[in-house]
Structures are given as C-alpha cells and as structure tokens.
N, C-alpha and C positions, 0 to 999 in steps of 0.2 A: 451931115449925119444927125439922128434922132438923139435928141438929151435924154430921152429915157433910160433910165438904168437898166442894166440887168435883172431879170427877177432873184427874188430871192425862196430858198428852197428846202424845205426840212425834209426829208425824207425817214420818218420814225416808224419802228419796231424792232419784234425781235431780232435774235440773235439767228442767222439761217432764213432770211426771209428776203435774201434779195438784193439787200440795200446796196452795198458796192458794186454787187457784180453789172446791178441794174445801171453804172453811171457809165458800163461800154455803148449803152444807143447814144448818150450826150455825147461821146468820142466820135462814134460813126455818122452823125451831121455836119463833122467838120470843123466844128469849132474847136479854137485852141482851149484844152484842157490841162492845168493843174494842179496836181490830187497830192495834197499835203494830208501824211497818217502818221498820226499821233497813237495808232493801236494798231496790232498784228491784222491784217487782214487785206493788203494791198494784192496778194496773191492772188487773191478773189476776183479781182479787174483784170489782173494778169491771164486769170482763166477764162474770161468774157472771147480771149483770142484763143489760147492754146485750145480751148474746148473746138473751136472752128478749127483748129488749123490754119493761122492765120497770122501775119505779124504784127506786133504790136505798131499801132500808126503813130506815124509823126507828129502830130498835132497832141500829143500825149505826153505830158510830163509830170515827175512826181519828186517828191522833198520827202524823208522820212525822218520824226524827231525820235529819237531813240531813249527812253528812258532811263535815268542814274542808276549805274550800275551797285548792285547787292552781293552783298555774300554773308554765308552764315555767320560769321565771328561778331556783324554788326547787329545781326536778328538774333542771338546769344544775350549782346547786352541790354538791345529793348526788353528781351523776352524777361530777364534777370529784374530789370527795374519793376516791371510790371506785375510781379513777383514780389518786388519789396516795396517800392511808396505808394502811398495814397492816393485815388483819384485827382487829388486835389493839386498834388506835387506836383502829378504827372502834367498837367493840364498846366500848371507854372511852370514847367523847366520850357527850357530854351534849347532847341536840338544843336551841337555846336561844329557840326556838319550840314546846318541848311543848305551852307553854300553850292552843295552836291546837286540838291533840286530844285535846280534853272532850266526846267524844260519847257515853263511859260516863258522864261525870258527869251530861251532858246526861238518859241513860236512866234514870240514877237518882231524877231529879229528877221526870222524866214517873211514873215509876212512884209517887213520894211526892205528887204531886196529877197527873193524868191531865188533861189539854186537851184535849177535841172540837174538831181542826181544822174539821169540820164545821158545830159553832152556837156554838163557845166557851166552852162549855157546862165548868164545872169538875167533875171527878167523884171529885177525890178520892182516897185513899190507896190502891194499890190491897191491901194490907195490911187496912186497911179494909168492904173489898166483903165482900159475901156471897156464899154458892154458886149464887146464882141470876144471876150474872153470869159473862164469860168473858171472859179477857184470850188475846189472840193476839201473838205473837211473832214476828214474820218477819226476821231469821233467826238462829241461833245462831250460822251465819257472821259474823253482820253484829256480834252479841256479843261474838268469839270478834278480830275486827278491833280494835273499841273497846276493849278489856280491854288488848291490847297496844300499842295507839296510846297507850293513859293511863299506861303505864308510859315506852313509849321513843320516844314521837314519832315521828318522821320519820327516825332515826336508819336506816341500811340494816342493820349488823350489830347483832342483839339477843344479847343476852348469855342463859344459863343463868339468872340472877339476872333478867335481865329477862322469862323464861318464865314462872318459878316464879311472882311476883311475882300477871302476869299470870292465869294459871291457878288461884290461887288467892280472883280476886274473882270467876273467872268460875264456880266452885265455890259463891262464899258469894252469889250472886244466883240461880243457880239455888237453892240449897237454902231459900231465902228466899219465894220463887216458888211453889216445892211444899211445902212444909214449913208456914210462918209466916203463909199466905194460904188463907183458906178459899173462894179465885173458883174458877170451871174457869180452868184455865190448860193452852192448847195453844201448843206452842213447833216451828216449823219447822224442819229441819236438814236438810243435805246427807248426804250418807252418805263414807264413806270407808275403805280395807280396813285391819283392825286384825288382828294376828296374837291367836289363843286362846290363851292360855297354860297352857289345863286339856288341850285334844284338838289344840295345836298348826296347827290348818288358820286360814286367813285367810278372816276373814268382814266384811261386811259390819256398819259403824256408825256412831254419830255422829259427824259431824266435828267435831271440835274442838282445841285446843291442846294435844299430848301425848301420848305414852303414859300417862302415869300417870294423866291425866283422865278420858279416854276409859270407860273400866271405872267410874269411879264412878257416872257420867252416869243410865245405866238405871234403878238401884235407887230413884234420887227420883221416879220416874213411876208411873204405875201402867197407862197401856199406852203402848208401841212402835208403832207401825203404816208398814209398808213402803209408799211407794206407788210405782206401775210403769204402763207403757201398753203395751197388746197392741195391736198394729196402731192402730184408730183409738178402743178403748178404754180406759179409767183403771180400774184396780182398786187395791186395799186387800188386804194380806197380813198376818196373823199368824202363819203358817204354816212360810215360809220359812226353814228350816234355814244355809242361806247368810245369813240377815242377823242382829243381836240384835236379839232382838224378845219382849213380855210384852204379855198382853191379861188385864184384869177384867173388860171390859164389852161384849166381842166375841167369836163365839166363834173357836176355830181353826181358820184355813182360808183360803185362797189365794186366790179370786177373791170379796173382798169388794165388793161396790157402795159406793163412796164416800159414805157420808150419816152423819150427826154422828145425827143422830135416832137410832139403834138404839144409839147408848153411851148419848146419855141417856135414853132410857127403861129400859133396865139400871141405870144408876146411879139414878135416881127413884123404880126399886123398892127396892131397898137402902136408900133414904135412907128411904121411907116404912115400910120394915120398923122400919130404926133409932131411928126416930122411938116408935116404939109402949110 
C-alpha cells in the first residue's frame, strides 16, 4: 500500500452553504467515514439520506462533543460582575469553575480513541488510522470555542495571555491532524475577512482566534474549497480571488459540483503512482 497520506481538506464558508451536508458524496464512495461535531449541525449529513429516502450507510460513524452545560443562575453572576469590576479585574480573576470547560480535553481524548456513538464500536487512535479512512471535523469554530474555554472558562474578559495560550493548542491540534495522521482529514470552517498583508485588500478566510493564526492555518492543507449557494444551488470554488483558497486535487474553477469523489480519485491516482 501507498505511504501517501490522505489529503487534507478545509471546506470554508458560510453558514447554509453546503458544507456538511456536502460530506454525504465522501460517505457514498465507500470510504470509512468519521464525522466528530463539535456544533449543532450533524442533522444536516443526516438529511444528505433522509432527503433521498435512504438509510444511513454503514461506513458511517459519528462522536458528538456536547458542550458544558449553562443555566441562568451562573449568567446572573457573570452578568452581576461585569456589572461591578473593572475591566482589569475581570481580565485577572480566575473563573473557579474552569474545570466545567474540558470540551478540548474532551476532543482530545475522542481523537486518542474514537467511540461510534452509532454501535460503540471503538476505533481507535485517530493517529493511528490509515489513508483509507476520513475523519470529519465540524467545526473549527466549535475548536476555536473549546481552545478558549480550556484556557479561561466562563470568565467574560480574556486576557492576551489567555488568547495566546489558546491559539497556540489550536495550532498544535491542527498540525497534529495534518501533519502526524496519515487519515483524510476534512475540517469545516466558517469564513471571516482577514486583511492581506502582501496586496493589502480584505479577503475572505478561516475563522479562527487571531490575526497571527489565521495565516498559518492554509499551509497545513492541501486544498481550500469555498463553498456558496446560487439561488437554489451549492457550488464548490477554488477559483475565487476574494477568498484564500489552494487546490491539489481539484482543478481551478468556480462552479464546482460538490462531490468528495473527483478529490479522491485525483488523490488515488497519485497514491497509485507513488506506490510503484
């Protein structure tokens, strides 16, 4: 078998444009998929079958991390501080319920052995996996939350030190992801306008924690893909000059049909070249 990894996959835009629902073609090629959501929106994959008429395939599993549970008595006493100290305070106290928001430890722990809510099924490191497998990501927002929650809790003012902090595990899990894992690994993202600081215009990118992150983000993928809805269609962009975007296994061009199938057959050929 080819040492080539799996590619790796950003799928960014808005919110209703596609993105999850789009990862039922990567399910309907056969490969084993794993779709770990960190945000409300698994239903949407779910609807890729129900919309057919259809059951959900076996080659299909999913882990949901559920977020620390709220209630107003505890948004009463933020609301109360925020209320009475200083910026300053707020930014110095120590939330003494952190310990509630481990929903990165949570994700770290899924990814160091994977659980099929589905059959229970244990699958393992995803470090582990081979190329013939695909972990899905839904969302980096939902990352981009837990990274900061595990640094500063509930606290309303986060500090510099509490960004940095933050921004820098959400650095060493993605690099971990693409880098140290030879699965496909596609990761969903919002998008957000980041200013260029080579041609100065404001384009379209990954949302995440930062200026300073933001730019690293791209280089560990190996494609970008925009997705957008024209009236009552979804398309697929590598094209798009307003957004960052890099394709290996797509060609460039603007009104892609959403289907997982055409990367990996581009990447299968690659892998069976490299294999020789």
């Amino acid at each position: 078998m080819s040492e080539l990894a799996g590619p790796n996959i950003v799928l960014l835009g808005e919110s209703g444009t596609g993105k999850t629902y789009s990862i039922g073609t990567l399910v309907e090629t056969g490969v084993p998929v794993s779709f770990l959501a960190l945000e409300p929106g698994i239903e949407s994959l779910f609807g890729y079958y129900t919309d057919r008429g259809k059951p959900i395939p076996p080659n299909l599993s999913w882990h949901i991390l559920r977020p620390p549970e709220s209630d107003f008595a505890s948004m009463i006493d933020t609301a109360e501080k925020i209320n009475t100290y200083s910026f300053k305070m707020l930014a110095d106290m120590t939330d003494p319920n952190r310990n509630k928001y481990n929903q990165f430890v949570s994700l770290l722990r899924t990814l160091n052995d994977f659980v099929d809510e589905r059959t229970g099924e244990k699958l393992g490191p995803v470090n582990k996996w081979g190329p013939e497998r695909f972990l899905i990501i839904d969302a980096l927002t939902g990352i981009n939350r837990a990274a900061l929650d595990l640094v500063a809790g509930s606290k309303p003012a986060r500090s510099m030190s509490d960004w940095g902090i933050a921004q820098d595990q959400i650095e060493r899990i993605l690099r971990m992801l693409t880098q140290d894992c030879k699965c496909g690994f596609v990761l969903i993202s919002h998008v957000e306008k980041e200013k260029d600081e080579i041609t100065g215009s404001m384009k379209l990118t990954m949302s995440t924690l930062g200026k300073a992150l933001a730019p690293k983000l791209p280089l560990m993928f190996s494609d970008l893909i925009y997705t957008y809805r024209d009236g009552k269609e979804f398309w697929w962009s590598t094209e798009n000059s307003s957004v960052t975007l890099k394709t290996r296994n797509l060609p460039i061009a603007d009104k892609i049909r959403p289907d997982f199938a055409a990367i990996l057959k581009t990447w299968k050929k690659r892998s069976e070249e490299s294999a020789k």
